[in-house]
PLY file of the C-alpha trace (Angstrom):
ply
format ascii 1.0
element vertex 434
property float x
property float y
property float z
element edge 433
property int vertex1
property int vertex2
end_header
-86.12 -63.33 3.59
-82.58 -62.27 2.24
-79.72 -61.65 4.61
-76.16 -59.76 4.11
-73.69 -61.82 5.08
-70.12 -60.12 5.64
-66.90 -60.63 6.17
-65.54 -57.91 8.09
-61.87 -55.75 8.41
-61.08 -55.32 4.79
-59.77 -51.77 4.04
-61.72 -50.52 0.59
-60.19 -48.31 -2.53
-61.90 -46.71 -5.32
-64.90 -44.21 -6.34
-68.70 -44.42 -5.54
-71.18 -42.34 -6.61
-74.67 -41.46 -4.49
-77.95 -42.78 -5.77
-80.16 -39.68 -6.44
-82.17 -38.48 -3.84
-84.18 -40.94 -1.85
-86.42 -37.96 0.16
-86.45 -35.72 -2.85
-87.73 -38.38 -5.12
-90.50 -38.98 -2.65
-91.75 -35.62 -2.62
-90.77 -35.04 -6.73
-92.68 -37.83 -7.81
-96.02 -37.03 -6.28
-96.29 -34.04 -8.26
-96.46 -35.29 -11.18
-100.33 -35.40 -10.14
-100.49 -31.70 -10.23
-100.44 -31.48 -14.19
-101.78 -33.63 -17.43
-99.09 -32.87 -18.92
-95.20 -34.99 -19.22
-93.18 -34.63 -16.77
-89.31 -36.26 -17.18
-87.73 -37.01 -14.01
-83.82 -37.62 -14.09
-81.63 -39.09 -11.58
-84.23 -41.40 -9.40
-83.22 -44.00 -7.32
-83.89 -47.74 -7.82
-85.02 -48.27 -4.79
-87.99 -49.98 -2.55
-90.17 -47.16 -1.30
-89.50 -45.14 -4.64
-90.27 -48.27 -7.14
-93.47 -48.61 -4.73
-94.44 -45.02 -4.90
-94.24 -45.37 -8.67
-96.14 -48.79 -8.93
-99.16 -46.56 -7.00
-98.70 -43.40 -9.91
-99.49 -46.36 -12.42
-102.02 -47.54 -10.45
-104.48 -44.54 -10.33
-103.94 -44.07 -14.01
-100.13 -42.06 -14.98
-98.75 -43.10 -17.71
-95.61 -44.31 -16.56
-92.36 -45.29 -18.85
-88.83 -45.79 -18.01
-86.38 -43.86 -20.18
-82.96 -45.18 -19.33
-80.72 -45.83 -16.15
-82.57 -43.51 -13.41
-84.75 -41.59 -15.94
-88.58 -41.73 -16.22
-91.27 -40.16 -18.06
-94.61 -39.40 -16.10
-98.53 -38.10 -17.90
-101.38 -37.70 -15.59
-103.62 -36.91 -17.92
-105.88 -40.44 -16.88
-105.95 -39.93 -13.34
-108.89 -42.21 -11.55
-110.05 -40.90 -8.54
-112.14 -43.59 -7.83
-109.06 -45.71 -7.15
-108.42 -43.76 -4.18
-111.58 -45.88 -2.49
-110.68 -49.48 -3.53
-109.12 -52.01 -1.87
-105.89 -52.16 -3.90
-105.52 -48.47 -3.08
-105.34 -48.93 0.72
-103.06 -52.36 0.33
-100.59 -50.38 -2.03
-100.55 -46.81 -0.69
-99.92 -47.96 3.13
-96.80 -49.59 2.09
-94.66 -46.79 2.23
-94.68 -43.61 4.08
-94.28 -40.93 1.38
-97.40 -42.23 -0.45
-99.04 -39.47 2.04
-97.85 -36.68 -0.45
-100.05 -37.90 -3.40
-102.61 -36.15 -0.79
-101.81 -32.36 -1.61
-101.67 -32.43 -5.38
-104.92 -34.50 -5.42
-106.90 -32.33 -3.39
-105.91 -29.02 -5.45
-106.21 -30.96 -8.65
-109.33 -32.88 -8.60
-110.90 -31.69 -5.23
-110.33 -34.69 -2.99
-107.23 -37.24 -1.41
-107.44 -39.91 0.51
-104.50 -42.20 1.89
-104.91 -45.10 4.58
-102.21 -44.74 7.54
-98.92 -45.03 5.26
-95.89 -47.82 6.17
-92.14 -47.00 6.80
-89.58 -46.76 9.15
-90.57 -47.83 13.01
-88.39 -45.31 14.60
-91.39 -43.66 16.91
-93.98 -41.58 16.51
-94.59 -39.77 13.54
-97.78 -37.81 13.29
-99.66 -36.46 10.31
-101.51 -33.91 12.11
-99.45 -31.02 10.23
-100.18 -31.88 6.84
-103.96 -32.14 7.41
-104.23 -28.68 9.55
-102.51 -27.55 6.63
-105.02 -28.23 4.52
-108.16 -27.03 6.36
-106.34 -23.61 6.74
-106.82 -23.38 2.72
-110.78 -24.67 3.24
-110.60 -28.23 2.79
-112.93 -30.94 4.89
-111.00 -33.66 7.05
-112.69 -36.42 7.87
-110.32 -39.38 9.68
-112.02 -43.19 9.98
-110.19 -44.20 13.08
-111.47 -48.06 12.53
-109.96 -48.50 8.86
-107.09 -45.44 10.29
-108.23 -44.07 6.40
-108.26 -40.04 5.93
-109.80 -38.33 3.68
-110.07 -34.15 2.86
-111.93 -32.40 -0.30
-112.70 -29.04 -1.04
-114.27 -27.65 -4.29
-111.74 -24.95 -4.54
-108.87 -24.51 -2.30
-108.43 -20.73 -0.94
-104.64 -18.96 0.07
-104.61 -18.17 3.88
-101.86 -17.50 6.00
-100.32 -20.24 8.10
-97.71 -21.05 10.72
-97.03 -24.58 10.88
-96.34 -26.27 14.32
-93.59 -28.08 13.29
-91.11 -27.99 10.31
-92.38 -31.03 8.56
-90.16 -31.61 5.42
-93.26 -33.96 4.05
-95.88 -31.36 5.56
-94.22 -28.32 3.81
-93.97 -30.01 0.81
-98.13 -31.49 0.68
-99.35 -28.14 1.89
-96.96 -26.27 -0.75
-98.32 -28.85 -3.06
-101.87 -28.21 -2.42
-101.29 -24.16 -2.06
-99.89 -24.23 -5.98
-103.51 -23.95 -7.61
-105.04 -22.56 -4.59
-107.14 -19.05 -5.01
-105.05 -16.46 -3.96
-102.20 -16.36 -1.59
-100.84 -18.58 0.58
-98.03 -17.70 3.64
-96.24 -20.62 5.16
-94.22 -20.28 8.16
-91.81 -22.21 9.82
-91.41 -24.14 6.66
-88.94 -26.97 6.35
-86.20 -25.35 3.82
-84.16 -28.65 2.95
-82.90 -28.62 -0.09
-85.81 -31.18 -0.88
-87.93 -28.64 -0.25
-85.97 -26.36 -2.47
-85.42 -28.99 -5.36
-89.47 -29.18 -5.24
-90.30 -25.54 -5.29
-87.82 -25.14 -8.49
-90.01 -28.13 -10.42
-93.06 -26.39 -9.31
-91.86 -22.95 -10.89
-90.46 -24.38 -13.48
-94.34 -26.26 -13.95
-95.63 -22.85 -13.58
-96.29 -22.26 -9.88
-95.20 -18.77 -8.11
-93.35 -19.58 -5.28
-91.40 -17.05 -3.14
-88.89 -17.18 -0.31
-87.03 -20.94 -1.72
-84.84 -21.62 1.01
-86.04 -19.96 4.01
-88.76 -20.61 6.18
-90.97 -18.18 4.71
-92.82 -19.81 1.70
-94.84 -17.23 -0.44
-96.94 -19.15 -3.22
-99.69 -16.82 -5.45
-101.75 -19.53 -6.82
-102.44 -19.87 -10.25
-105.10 -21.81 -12.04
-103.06 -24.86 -13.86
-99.61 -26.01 -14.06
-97.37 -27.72 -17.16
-95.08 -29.91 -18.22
-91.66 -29.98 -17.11
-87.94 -31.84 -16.83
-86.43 -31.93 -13.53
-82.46 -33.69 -12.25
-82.68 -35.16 -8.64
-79.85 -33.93 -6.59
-77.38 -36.63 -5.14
-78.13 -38.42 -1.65
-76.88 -36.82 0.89
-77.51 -39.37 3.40
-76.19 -42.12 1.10
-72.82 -39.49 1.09
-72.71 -38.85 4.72
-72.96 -43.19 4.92
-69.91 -43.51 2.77
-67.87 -41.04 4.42
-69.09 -43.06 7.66
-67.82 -46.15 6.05
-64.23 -45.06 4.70
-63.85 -43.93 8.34
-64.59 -47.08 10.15
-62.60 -49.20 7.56
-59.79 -46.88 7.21
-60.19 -47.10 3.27
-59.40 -44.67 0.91
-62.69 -43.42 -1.15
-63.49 -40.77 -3.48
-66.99 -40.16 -3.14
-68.00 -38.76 -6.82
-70.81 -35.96 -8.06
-71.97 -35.33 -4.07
-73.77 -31.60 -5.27
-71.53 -30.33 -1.89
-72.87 -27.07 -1.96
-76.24 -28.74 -0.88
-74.43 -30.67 1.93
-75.20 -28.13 4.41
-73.41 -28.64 7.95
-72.78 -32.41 6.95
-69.17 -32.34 6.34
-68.01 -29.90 9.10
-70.09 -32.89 11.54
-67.86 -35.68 10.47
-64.61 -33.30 10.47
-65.66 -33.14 14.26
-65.52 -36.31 14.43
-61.73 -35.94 13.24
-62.82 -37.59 9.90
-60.56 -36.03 7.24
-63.11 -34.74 4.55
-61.69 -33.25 1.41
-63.44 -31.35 -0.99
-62.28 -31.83 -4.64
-64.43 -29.90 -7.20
-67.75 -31.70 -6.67
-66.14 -34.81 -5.00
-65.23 -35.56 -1.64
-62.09 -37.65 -0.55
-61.59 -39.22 2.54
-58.29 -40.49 3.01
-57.23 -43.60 4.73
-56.73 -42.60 8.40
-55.56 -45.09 11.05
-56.88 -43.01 14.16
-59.70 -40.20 14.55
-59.98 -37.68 17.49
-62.97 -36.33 18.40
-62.99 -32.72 18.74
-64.01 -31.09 22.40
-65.89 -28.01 23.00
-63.55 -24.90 23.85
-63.67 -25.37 27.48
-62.99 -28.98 27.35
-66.48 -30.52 27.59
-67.81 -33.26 25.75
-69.48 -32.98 22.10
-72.69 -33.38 21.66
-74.18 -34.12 18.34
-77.91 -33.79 17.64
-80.66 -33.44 15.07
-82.04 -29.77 14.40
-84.18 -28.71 11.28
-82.49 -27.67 7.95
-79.88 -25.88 8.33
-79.24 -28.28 11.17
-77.62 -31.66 11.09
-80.51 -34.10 9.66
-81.41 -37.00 12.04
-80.77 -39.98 9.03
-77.49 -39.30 9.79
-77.40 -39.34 13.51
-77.01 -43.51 13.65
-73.95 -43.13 11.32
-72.05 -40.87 13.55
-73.05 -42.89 16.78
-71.34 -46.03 14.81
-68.08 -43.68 13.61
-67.58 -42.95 16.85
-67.33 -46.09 18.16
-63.38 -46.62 16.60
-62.60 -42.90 17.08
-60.66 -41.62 19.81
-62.74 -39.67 22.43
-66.01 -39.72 23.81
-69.37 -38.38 21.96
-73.21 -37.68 22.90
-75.76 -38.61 20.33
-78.72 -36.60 20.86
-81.61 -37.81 18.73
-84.33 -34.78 19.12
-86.61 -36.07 17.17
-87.28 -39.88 16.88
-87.73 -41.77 19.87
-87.24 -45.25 19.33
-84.02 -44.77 16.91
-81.50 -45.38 19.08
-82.68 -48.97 20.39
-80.06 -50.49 17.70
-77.05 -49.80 19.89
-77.72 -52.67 21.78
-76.14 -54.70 18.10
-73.13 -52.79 18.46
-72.93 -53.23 22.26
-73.46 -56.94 21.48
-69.93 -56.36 19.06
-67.53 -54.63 21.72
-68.78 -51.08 21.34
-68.40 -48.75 24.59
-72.28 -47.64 24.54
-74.22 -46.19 27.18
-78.01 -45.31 26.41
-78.94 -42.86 28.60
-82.52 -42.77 27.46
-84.80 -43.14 24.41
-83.30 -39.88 22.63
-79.10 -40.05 23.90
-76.68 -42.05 23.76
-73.05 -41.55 24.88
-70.05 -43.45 23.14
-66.93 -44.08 24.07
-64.81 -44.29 21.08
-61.82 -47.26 21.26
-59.63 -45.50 19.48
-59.71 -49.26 17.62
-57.98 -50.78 20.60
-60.43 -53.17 20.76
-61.54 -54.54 17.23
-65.78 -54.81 16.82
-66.64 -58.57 16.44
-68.97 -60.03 13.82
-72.54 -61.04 15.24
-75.56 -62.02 13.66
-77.91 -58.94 13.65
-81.36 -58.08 12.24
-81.76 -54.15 10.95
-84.67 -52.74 12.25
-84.95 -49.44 9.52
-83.16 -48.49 6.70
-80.65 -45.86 8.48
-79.65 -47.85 11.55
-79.93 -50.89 8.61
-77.07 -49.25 6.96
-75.16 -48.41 10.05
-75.07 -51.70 11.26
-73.80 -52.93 7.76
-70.86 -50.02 8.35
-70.03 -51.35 11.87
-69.83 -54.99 9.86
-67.95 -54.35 7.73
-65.30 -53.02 9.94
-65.64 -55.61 12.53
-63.56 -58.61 12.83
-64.71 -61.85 11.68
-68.02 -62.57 9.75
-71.22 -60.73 10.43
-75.02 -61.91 9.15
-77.52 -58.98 8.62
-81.48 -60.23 8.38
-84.66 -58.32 7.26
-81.84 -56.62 4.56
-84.84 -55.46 2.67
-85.20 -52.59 4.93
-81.56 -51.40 3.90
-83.08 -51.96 -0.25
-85.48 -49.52 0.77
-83.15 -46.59 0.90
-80.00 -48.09 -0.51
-79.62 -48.72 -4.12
-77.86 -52.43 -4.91
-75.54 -51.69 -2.01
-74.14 -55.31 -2.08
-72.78 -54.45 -5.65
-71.50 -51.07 -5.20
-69.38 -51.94 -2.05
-68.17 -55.12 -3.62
-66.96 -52.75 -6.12
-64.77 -50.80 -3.44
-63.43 -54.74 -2.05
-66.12 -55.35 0.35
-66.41 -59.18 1.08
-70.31 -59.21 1.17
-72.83 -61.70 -0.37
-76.54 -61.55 -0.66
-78.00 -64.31 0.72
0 1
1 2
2 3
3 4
4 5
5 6
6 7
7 8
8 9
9 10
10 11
11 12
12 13
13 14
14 15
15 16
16 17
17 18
18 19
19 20
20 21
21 22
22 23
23 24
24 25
25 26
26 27
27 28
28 29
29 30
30 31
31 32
32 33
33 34
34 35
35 36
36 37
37 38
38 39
39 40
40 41
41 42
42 43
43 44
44 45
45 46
46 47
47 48
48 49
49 50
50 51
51 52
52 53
53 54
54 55
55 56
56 57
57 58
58 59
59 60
60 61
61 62
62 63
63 64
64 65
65 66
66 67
67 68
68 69
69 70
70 71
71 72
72 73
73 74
74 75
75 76
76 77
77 78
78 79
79 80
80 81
81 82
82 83
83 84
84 85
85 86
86 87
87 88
88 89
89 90
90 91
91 92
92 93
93 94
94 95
95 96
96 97
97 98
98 99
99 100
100 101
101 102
102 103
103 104
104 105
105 106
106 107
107 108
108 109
109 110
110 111
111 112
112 113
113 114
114 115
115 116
116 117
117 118
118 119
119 120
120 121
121 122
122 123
123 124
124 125
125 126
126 127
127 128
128 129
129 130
130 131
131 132
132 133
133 134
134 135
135 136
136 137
137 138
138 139
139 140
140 141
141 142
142 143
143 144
144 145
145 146
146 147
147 148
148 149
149 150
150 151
151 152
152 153
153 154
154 155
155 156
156 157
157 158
158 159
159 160
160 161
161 162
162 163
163 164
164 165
165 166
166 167
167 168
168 169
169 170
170 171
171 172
172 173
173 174
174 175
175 176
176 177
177 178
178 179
179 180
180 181
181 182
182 183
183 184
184 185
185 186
186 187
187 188
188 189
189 190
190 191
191 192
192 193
193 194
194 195
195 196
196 197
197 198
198 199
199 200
200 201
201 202
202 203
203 204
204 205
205 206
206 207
207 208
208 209
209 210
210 211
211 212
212 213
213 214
214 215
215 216
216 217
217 218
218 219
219 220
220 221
221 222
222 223
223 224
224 225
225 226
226 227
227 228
228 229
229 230
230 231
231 232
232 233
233 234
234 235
235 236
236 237
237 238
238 239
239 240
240 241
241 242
242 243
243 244
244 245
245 246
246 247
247 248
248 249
249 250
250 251
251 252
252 253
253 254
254 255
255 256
256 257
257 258
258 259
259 260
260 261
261 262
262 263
263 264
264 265
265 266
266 267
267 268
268 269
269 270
270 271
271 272
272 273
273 274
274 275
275 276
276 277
277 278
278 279
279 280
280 281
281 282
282 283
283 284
284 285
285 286
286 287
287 288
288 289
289 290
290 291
291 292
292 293
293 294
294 295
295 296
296 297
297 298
298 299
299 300
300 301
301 302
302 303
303 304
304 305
305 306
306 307
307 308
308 309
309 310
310 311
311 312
312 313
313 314
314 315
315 316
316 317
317 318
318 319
319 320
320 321
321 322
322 323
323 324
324 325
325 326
326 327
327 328
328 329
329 330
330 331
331 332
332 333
333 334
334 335
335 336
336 337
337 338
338 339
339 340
340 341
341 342
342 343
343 344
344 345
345 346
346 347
347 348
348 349
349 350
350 351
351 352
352 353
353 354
354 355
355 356
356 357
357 358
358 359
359 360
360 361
361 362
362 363
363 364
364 365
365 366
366 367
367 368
368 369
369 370
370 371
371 372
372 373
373 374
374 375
375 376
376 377
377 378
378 379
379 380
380 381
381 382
382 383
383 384
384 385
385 386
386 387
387 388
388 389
389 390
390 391
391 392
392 393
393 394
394 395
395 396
396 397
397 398
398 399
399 400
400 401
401 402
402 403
403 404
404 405
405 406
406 407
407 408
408 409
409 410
410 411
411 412
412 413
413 414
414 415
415 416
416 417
417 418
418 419
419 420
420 421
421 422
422 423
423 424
424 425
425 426
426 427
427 428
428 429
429 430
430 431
431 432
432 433
């Protein structure tokens, strides 16, 4: 098992820019199923979970080829179904949670998907009921094998009905939508998830030939039609990997331009951080965060502590939540971290209580922090990260911390961070992979 090991309080100078899109490329990738014919895919993460999702594409028969740095060309035009019942199926497609949205484009396409409980992050519970109400609104069967935890749903033909989700699933939207493509007639989605995900998706599907309505608000419209095509689609930036670096500069009072960050997609992200009293500069597409000894956090009018929590798009997104809690740690102020929606995510502060942080966890979903204002200097500890965003926020808090700091299980960070080790050495970060 590899390990980061770091030597911590270096200031860092110079440009980064964001993988593409680790959640897009989750939900981009699995519709490729929907068509026989190429798809190109630009701008896709070397990562973990997205090199595993497109091991499993290979696996049940797409013609897969790589094209050049973060480009790949997809054909399923020798899909086998059968796969979907073998052994190898259930090892490879419970390794990572977004194999779930091969589901949706399978069942409209060839009339049944199947998918054994899928892996990821253990950050709580995360149920699949949406998705598969989702599909027995447009007439599919669900069947659920509680001993082998395997589902299944097929349907001959898949009819348009009218639906109001019970949650804003960002994965459920986007196997329903999926599914609803080549459905008969119309479908009506409400209280979709409108992420720009969601949005990058619907724009490959029309561009594929699907008629979607309503991109970008809650209201998905999609007239289904009876095949889709071909298409070439650009994965927008991270914008979790962004909000990380601005988290890092922060804590390590560096100076870093943060290149290409598609900021017009970065929804509330930057005005959170600014909060924070994070100087965030927009130039053209970049952002620059200047060095900064000290950072205040901002109070609410009548003088009351901030709160910062998870909400749905437009909301702040909860991968970002564990970065903030760590920023505020060396700011000056005091912060609650209200994590809505996950509740085991916040069990890591216990590492950074372990390094000198002020931390008090209230209760599975808050946390308040008491920022040091960097009177006291976080210590180096040896540390294990338990999922890829608190991962990542320990290896910010490391870092900045004085003395040398050992991260284990590091191959949860790989799963949503591409060759970290060698980007940050490229800023002047003292970190070997071990």
């Amino acid at each position: 098992m590899n390990r980061f090991e770091i030597q911590g309080g270096k200031r860092l100078h110079g440009e980064i820019v964001p993988q593409g899109a680790k959640n897009e490329a989750l939900q981009i990738l699995c519709a490729v199923l929907l068509t026989p014919e190429e798809c190109i895919i630009h701008n896709v993460p070397d990562i973990v979970d997205v090199n595993k999702l497109i091991d499993l594409l290979a696996a049940l028969g797409v013609t897969v080829n790589k094209l050049g740095n973060g480009s790949w060309s997809f054909k399923a035009d020798n899909v086998d179904v059968d796969f979907l019942v073998s052994e190898e199926f259930k090892k490879k497609g419970s390794a990572l949670r977004g194999s779930v949205m091969i589901v949706g484009p399978l069942l409209t396409r060839f009339g049944r998907g199947y998918i054994p409980k899928p892996g990821g992050d253990k950050i709580g519970r995360r149920r699949m009921d949406t998705h598969f109400i989702g599909f027995q609104k447009l007439g599919a069967n669900f069947d659920f094998d509680s001993v082998d935890s395997f589902y299944k749903v097929e349907a001959k033909q898949l009819v348009g009905d009218y639906m109001l989700l019970d949650e804003a699933s960002v994965t459920g939207t986007a196997n329903i939508l999926m599914a609803a493509t080549m459905a008969k007639g119309k479908t009506t989605i409400f209280n979709a998830a409108c992420e720009p995900y969601i949005q990058q998706l619907c724009k490959m599907l029309n561009s594929m030939g699907a008629k979607i309505s309503g991109v970008g608000s809650n209201l998905l419209t999609i007239e289904g039609v009876e095949e889709l095509g071909g298409c070439t689609h650009r994965m927008l930036p991270d914008m979790i990997e962004i909000g990380s670096f601005i988290g890092l500069a922060a804590m390590t009072q560096s100076n870093i331009r943060i290149k290409d960050t598609g900021y017009d997609h970065l929804g509330v992200i930057p005005d959170v951080f600014r909060k924070l009293g994070i100087e965030v500069i927009r130039d053209g597409d970049d952002i620059v965060i200047p060095q900064q000894d000290s950072y205040t956090i901002d109070k609410y009018i009548d003088g009351s502590i901030l709160t910062v929590s998870d909400a749905p798009w437009p909301g702040f997104t909860p991968d970002l939540l564990s970065i903030i809690l760590v920023v505020a740690t060396q700011a000056n102020g005091s912060v609650l971290v209200h994590q809505k929606m996950f509740e085991s995510r916040l069990f890591f502060v216990d590492k950074l209580i372990d390094m000198g942080a002020q931390i008090i966890l209230c209760d599975p979903h808050r946390a308040t922090i008491i920022g040091l204002n960097r009177k006291n200097q976080l210590r180096g500890i040896r540390m294990t990260s338990p999922d890829i965003r608190a991962g990542v926020s320990l290896l910010i808090a490391a870092l900045s911390a004085e003395g040398k700091s050992i991260i284990d299980n590091i191959e949860q960070i790989d799963r949503g961070y591409q060759n970290i080790d060698t980007r940050l050495q490229a800023l002047g970060a003292d970190i070997k992979r071990v």
